[in-house]
C-alpha positions as CSV (number, residue, x, y, z in Angstrom):
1,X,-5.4,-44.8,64.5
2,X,-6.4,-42.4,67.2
3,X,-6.5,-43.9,70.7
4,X,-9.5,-42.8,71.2
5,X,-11.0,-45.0,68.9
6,X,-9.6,-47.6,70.9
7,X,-12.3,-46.8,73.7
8,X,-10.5,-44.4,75.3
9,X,-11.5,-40.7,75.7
10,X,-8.5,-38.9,74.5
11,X,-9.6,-36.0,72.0
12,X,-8.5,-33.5,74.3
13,X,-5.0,-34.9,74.6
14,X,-4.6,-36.0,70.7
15,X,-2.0,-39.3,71.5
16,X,-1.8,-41.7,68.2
17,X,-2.0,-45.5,69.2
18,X,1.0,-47.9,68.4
19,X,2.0,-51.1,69.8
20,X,5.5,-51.3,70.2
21,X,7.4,-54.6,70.4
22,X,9.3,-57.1,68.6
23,X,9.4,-60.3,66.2
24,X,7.2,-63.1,66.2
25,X,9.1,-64.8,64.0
26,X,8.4,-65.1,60.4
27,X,4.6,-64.1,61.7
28,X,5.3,-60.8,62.2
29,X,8.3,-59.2,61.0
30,X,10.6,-56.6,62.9
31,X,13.3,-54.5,61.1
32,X,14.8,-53.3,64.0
33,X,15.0,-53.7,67.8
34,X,11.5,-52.4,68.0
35,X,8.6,-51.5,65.9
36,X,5.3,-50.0,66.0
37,X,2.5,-52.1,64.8
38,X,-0.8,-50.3,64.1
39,X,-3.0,-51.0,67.5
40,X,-5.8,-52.5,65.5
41,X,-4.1,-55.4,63.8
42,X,-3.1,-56.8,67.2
43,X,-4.9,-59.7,68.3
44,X,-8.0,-59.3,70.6
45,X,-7.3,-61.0,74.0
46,X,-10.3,-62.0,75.9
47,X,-11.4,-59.3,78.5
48,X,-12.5,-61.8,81.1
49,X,-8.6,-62.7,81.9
50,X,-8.6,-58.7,83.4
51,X,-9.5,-59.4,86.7
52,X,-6.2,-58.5,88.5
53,X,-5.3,-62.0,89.5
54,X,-3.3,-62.7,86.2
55,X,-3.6,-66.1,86.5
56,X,-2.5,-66.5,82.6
57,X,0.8,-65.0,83.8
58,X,0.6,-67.8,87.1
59,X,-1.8,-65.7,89.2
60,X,-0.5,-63.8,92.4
61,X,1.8,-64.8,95.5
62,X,2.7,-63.9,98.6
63,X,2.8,-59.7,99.0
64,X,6.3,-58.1,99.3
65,X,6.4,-55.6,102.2
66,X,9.0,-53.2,100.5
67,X,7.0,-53.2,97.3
68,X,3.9,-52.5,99.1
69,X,6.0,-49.7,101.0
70,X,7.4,-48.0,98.0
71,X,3.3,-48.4,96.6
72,X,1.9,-46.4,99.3
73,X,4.5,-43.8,99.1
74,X,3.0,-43.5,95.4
75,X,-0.1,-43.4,96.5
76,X,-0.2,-41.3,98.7
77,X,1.7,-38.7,96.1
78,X,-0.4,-38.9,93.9
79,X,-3.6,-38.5,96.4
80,X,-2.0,-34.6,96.7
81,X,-2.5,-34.7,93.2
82,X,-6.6,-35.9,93.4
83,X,-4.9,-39.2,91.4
84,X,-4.9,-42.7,92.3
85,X,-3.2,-45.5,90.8
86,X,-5.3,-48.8,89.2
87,X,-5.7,-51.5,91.1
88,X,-4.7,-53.8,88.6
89,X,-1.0,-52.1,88.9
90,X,-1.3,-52.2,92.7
91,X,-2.0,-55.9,93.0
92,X,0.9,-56.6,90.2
93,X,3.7,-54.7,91.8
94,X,2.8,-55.5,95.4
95,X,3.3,-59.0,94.7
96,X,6.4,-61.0,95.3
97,X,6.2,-63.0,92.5
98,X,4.8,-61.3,90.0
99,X,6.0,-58.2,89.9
100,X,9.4,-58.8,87.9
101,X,7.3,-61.3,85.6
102,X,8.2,-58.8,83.3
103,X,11.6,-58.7,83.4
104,X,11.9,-62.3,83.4
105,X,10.2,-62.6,80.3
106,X,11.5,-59.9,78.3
107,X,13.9,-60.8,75.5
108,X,15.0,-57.1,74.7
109,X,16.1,-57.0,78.5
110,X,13.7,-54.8,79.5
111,X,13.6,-54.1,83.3
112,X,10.6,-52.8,86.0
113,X,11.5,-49.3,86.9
114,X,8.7,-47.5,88.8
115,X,8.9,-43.5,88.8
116,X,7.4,-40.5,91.2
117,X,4.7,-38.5,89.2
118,X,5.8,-36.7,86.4
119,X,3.6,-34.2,85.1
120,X,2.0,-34.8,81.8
121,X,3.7,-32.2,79.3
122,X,-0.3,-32.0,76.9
123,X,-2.3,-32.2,79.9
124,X,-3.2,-29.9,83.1
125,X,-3.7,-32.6,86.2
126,X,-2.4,-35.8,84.6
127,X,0.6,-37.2,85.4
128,X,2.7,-40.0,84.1
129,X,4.2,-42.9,86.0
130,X,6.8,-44.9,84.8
131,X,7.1,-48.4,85.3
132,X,9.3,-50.1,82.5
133,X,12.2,-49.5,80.6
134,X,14.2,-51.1,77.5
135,X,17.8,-51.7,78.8
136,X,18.9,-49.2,76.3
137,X,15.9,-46.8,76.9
138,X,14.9,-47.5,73.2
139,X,11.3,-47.0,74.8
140,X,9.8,-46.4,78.0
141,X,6.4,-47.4,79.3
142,X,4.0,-45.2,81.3
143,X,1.0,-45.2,83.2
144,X,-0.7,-42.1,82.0
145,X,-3.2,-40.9,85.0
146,X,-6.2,-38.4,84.2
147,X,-7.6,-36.4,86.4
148,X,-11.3,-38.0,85.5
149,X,-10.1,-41.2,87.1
150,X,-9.0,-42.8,83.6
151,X,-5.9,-44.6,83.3
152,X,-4.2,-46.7,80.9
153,X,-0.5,-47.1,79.4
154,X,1.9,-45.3,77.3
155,X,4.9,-45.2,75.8
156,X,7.6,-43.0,74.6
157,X,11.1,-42.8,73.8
158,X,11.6,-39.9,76.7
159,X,12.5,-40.6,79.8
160,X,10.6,-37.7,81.6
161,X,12.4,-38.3,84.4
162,X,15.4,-36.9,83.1
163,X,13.9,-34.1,80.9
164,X,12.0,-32.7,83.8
165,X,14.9,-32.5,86.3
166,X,17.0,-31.5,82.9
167,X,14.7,-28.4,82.3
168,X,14.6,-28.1,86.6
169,X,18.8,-27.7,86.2
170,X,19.0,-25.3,83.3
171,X,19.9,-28.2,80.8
172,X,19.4,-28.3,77.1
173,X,18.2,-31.5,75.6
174,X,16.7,-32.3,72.4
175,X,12.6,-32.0,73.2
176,X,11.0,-29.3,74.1
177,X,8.5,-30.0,77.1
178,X,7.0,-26.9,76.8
179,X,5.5,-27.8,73.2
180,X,2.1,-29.4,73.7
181,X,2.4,-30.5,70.0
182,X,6.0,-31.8,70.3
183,X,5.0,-33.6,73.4
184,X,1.6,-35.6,71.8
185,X,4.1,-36.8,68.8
186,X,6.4,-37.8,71.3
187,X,3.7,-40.4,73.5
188,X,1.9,-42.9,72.0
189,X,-1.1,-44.7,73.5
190,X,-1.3,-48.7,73.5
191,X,-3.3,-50.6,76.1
192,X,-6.5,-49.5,77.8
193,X,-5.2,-50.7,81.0
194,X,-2.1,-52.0,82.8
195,X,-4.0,-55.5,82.7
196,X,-3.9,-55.9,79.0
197,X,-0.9,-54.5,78.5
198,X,0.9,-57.1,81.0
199,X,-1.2,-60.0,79.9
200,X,-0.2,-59.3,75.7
201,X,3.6,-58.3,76.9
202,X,4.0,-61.7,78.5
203,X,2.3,-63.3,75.7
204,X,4.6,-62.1,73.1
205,X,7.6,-62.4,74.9
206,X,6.7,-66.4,75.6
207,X,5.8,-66.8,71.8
208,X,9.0,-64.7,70.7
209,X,10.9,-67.7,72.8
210,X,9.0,-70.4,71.8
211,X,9.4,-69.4,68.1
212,X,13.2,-68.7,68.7
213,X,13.5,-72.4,70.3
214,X,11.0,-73.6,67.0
215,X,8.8,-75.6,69.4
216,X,5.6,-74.7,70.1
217,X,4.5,-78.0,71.0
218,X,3.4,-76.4,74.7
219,X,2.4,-73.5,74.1
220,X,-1.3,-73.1,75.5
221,X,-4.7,-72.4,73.5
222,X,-4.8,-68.7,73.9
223,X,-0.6,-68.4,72.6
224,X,-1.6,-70.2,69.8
225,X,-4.9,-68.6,68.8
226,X,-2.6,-65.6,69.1
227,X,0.1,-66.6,66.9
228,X,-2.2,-67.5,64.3
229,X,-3.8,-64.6,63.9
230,X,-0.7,-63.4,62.3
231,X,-0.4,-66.4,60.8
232,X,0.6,-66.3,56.6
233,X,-0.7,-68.7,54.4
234,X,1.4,-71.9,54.2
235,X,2.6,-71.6,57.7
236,X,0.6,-73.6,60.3
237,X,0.0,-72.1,64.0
């Protein structure tokens, strides 16, 4: 499904829409560590949770100063750039406790890992930020900044990091980031905003454990209307 079927404006950059994730279980399969699931047959999640105080996820704490610090040093990099970031993102890595929620959660060790600006390989004036990892860099999420304000999230099993200062050095590696067409293959679209995708990472990652530890005796309304939208026939949610 194209992204931009999604609601999301992207004919001019072409990105395809995947989820990518784990098992839920005997809900919904996984042959390997990862795999992409079609965006459309995820389950909706109710748009009046996006209000950048994730309180699903325990709402917000006190502010750490050196995250705010590193923050503004974004910022302002990416204000050269006529970019800013979402404010959504802001209030979730500024904050002390909610900003390695994340991690925490994560059962394929995945880790907060926040990146300068990289230049987006399909696009003139976007840029991509990274902000998480799989331990084993299976695949790497991105905010993916335009420069018509838009921004939502990504993911790709580059680490543009690397590549650019690669290419920067003279390297060889095996994708070419001069290859517009190489490149769109190569990033997938998957959440309309750092919001949802926080709100349905932590939601999967807490069903995956739940499921793993076959009690879901306390898992809240919204997990289990979740759950059973994947839900087979003769297996109650």
């Amino acid at each position: 499904m194209p992204a931009e079927q999604s609601g999301s404006d992207l004919s001019s950059v072409g990105f395809d829409s995947a989820w990518c994730a784990t098992d839920l279980g005997e809900y919904r399969p996984c042959r390997y560590t990862y795999e992409y699931y079609p965006y459309e047959s995820l389950p909706p999640l109710d748009s009046t949770d996006f209000t950048g105080t994730f309180q699903r996820l325990g709402g917000t704490g006190e502010t750490a100063p050196e995250q705010v610090r590193a923050l503004n040093r974004l910022a302002e990099n990416l204000v050269s750039k006529g970019l800013t970031l979402p404010r959504d993102f802001v209030a979730f890595q500024a904050d002390s406790k909610l900003h390695c929620s994340l991690d925490e959660v994560s059962v394929t060790c995945c880790w907060t890992d926040i990146s300068e600006p990289l230049p987006s390989p399909v696009e003139p004036g976007a840029f991509l930020v990274r902000f998480l990892r799989d331990q084993q860099d299976c695949v790497i999420w991105y905010l993916y900044l335009r420069p018509s304000g838009e921004a939502f999230v990504v993911h790709s099993d580059l680490d543009y990091e690397y590549e650019y200062e690669a290419q920067r050095n003279g390297e060889q590696t095996e994708t070419n980031l001069d290859d517009p067409q190489e490149q769109r293959a190569a990033i997938l679209w998957c959440s309309p905003s750092f919001g949802e995708f926080a709100h349905r990472f932590w939601i999967e990652n807490r069903l995956w454990h739940a499921l793993r530890g076959n009690d879901l005796s306390g898992l809240e309304p919204q997990m289990r209307d979740y759950l059973r939208h994947y839900a087979p026939p003769g297996i109650p949610a």
